[in-house]
C-alpha positions, 0 to 999 in steps of 0.5 A: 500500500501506498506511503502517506494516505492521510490526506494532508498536502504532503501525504497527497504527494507521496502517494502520488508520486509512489502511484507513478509510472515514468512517461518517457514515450509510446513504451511507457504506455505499457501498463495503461494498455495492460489496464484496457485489457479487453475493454471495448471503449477507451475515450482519451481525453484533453484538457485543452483544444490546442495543446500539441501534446495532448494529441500527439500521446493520445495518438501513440495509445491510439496506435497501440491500441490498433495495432496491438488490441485490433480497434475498430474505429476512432469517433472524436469531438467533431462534425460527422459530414468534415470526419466522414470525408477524412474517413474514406480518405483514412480508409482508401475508399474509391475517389477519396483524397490520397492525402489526408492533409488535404481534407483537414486543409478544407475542413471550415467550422471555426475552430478549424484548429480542433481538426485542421492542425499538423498532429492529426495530419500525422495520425492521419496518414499514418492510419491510411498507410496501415489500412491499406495493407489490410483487407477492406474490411478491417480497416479501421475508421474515422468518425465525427460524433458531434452535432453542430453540422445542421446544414452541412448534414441537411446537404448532404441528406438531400442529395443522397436521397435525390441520387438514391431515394428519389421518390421521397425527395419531396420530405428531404425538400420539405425539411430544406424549406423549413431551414432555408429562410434562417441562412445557415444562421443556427442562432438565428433558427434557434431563436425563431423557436422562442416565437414559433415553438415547433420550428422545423421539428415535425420536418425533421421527424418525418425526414428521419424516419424515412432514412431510418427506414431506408437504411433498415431496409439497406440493412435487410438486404446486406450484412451491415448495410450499404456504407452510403446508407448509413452515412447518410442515416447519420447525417438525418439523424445529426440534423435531428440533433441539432434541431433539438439541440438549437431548440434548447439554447434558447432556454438555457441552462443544462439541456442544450449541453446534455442534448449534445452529448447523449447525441455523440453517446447515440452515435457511437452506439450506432457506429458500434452497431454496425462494426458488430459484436466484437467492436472497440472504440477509441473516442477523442473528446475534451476531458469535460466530455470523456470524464465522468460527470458524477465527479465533478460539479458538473452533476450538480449542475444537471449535467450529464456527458459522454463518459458517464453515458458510456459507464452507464451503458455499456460499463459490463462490456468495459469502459476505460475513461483517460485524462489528460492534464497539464501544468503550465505552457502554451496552447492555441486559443482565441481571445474571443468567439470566431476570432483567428487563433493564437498561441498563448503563455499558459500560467502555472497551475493554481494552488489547489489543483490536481496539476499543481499538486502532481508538479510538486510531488514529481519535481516537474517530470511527467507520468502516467497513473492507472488505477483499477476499476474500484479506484485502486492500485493492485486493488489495495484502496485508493489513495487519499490524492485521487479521491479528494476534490480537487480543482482540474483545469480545463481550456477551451477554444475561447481562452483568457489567460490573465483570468484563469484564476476565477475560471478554467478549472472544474472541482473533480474528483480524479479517481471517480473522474477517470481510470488513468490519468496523463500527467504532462508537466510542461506541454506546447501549443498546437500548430494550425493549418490556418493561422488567420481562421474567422467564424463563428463557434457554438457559443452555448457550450460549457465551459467556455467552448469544449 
C-alpha cells in the first residue's frame, strides 16, 4: 500500500508520486494498455483544444491500441459530414483524397484548429498507410460524433436521397424549406423557436424516419448495410440533433449541453452497431466530455456527458475513461468567439489543483497513473490524492489567460473522474493549418467552448 494516505498536502504527494509510472514515450504506455485489457471503449481525453501534446500521446495509445488490441474505429469531438470525408480518405475508399492533409486543409467550422492542425495530419496518414495493407474490411475508421453540422448534414441528406431515394425527395425538400429562410444562421433558427415553438421539428421527424427506414431496409438486404446508407442515416439523424439541440439554447441552462452529448453517446452506439459484436472504440473528446460527470460539479449542475453515458451503458462490456492534464505552457486559443487563433503563455497551475499538486510531488517530470476499476492500485484502496476534490483545469477554444484564476478549472474528483490519468508537466501549443481562421463557434457550450 501506498506511503502517506492521510490526506494532508504532503501525504497527497507521496502517494502520488509512489502511484507513478515514468512517461518517457509510446513504451511507457505499457501498463495503461495492460489496464484496457479487453475493454471495448477507451475515450482519451484533453484538457485543452490546442495543446500539441495532448494529441500527439493520445495518438501513440491510439496506435497501440490498433495495432496491438485490433480497434475498430476512432469517433472524436467533431462534425460527422468534415470526419466522414477524412474517413474514406483514412480508409482508401474509391475517389477519396490520397492525402489526408488535404481534407483537414478544407475542413471550415471555426475552430478549424480542433481538426485542421499538423498532429492529426500525422495520425492521419499514418492510419491510411496501415489500412491499406489490410483487407477492406478491417480497416479501421474515422468518425465525427458531434452535432453542430445542421446544414452541412441537411446537404448532404438531400442529395443522397435525390441520387438514391428519389421518390421521397419531396420530405428531404420539405425539411430544406423549413431551414432555408434562417441562412445557415443556427442562432438565428434557434431563436425563431422562442416565437414559433415547433420550428422545423415535425420536418425533421418525418425526414428521419424515412432514412431510418431506408437504411433498415439497406440493412435487410446486406450484412451491415450499404456504407452510403448509413452515412447518410447519420447525417438525418445529426440534423435531428441539432434541431433539438438549437431548440434548447434558447432556454438555457443544462439541456442544450446534455442534448449534445447523449447525441455523440447515440452515435457511437450506432457506429458500434454496425462494426458488430466484437467492436472497440477509441473516442477523442475534451476531458469535460470523456470524464465522468458524477465527479465533478458538473452533476450538480444537471449535467450529464459522454463518459458517464458510456459507464452507464455499456460499463459490463468495459469502459476505460483517460485524462489528460497539464501544468503550465502554451496552447492555441482565441481571445474571443470566431476570432483567428493564437498561441498563448499558459500560467502555472493554481494552488489547489490536481496539476499543481502532481508538479510538486514529481519535481516537474511527467507520468502516467492507472488505477483499477474500484479506484485502486493492485486493488489495495485508493489513495487519499485521487479521491479528494480537487480543482482540474480545463481550456477551451475561447481562452483568457490573465483570468484563469476565477475560471478554467472544474472541482473533480480524479479517481471517480477517470481510470488513468496523463500527467504532462510542461506541454506546447498546437500548430494550425490556418493561422488567420474567422467564424463563428457554438457559443452555448460549457465551459467556455469544449
Amino acid at each position: 500500500m501506498a506511503r502517506g494516505m492521510d490526506g494532508s498536502p504532503g501525504g497527497m504527494a507521496t502517494a502520488a508520486r509512489d502511484e507513478a509510472f515514468p512517461l518517457a514515450g509510446p513504451r511507457s504506455l505499457d501498463p495503461l494498455l495492460e489496464r484496457i485489457g479487453d475493454a471495448r471503449y477507451v475515450a482519451i481525453g484533453e484538457a485543452s483544444h490546442g495543446t500539441a501534446d495532448f494529441y500527439r500521446w493520445r495518438a501513440d495509445l491510439t496506435r497501440r491500441l490498433i495495432e496491438e488490441k485490433g480497434f475498430s474505429f476512432v469517433a472524436v469531438e467533431g462534425d460527422w459530414p468534415d470526419c466522414h470525408v477524412l474517413h474514406q480518405s483514412v480508409t482508401g475508399a474509391p475517389g477519396a483524397p490520397d492525402d489526408p492533409a488535404a481534407v483537414l486543409d478544407a475542413f471550415e467550422r471555426w475552430p478549424r484548429w480542433m481538426w485542421a492542425n499538423t498532429e492529426v495530419v500525422r495520425f492521419a496518414r499514418w492510419l491510411r498507410e496501415h489500412n491499406l495493407a489490410l483487407p477492406e474490411e478491417r480497416r479501421v475508421g474515422f468518425h465525427g460524433l458531434d452535432v453542430y453540422s445542421l446544414w452541412e448534414s441537411l446537404h448532404a441528406v438531400l442529395d443522397h436521397v435525390r441520387a438514391h431515394d428519389p421518390e421521397h425527395e419531396e420530405r428531404a425538400l420539405a425539411a430544406y424549406r423549413c431551414f432555408e429562410p434562417y441562412a445557415e444562421d443556427p442562432q438565428s433558427y434557434a431563436l425563431s423557436t422562442s416565437l414559433v415553438p415547433e420550428g422545423c421539428r415535425d420536418e425533421v421527424a418525418a425526414l428521419l424516419a424515412q432514412a431510418r427506414a431506408h437504411a433498415e431496409r439497406e440493412r435487410a438486404a446486406a450484412v451491415g448495410g450499404s456504407p452510403t446508407e448509413f452515412a447518410a442515416w447519420q447525417n438525418a439523424e445529426t440534423v435531428a440533433g441539432a434541431e433539438r439541440y438549437y431548440r434548447a439554447m434558447v432556454g438555457g441552462g443544462p439541456e442544450s449541453w446534455n442534448v449534445r452529448d447523449a447525441h455523440m453517446a447515440d452515435t457511437l452506439d450506432r457506429l458500434m452497431d454496425r462494426q458488430g459484436p466484437g467492436a472497440r472504440a477509441v473516442i477523442w473528446e475534451h476531458n469535460t466530455h470523456i470524464g465522468d460527470a458524477r465527479a465533478t460539479d458538473m452533476a450538480d449542475a444537471g449535467m450529464v456527458n459522454v463518459g458517464q453515458l458510456l459507464r452507464e451503458r455499456h460499463g459490463a462490456d468495459g469502459v476505460v475513461l483517460v485524462g489528460l492534464g497539464t501544468y503550465q505552457g502554451t496552447v492555441v486559443a482565441a481571445d474571443d468567439w470566431g476570432l483567428p487563433p493564437r498561441a498563448m503563455a499558459m500560467p502555472p497551475a493554481r494552488a489547489g489543483t490536481v496539476e499543481r499538486l502532481l508538479h510538486e510531488a514529481l519535481g516537474g517530470r511527467s507520468a502516467l497513473f492507472a488505477w483499477n476499476g474500484d479506484g485502486s492500485v493492485d486493488g489495495n484502496g485508493a489513495a487519499s490524492w485521487r479521491r479528494a476534490p480537487l480543482d482540474h483545469r480545463a481550456i477551451g477554444v475561447v481562452y483568457r489567460p490573465d483570468t484563469e484564476r476565477w475560471g478554467n478549472y472544474v472541482p473533480t474528483v480524479l479517481g471517480d473522474r477517470y481510470d488513468a490519468f496523463l500527467y504532462l508537466d510542461r506541454t506546447r501549443a498546437l500548430d494550425p493549418l490556418h493561422r488567420y481562421e474567422h467564424g463563428r463557434g457554438e457559443e452555448d457550450t460549457f465551459p467556455s467552448g469544449q
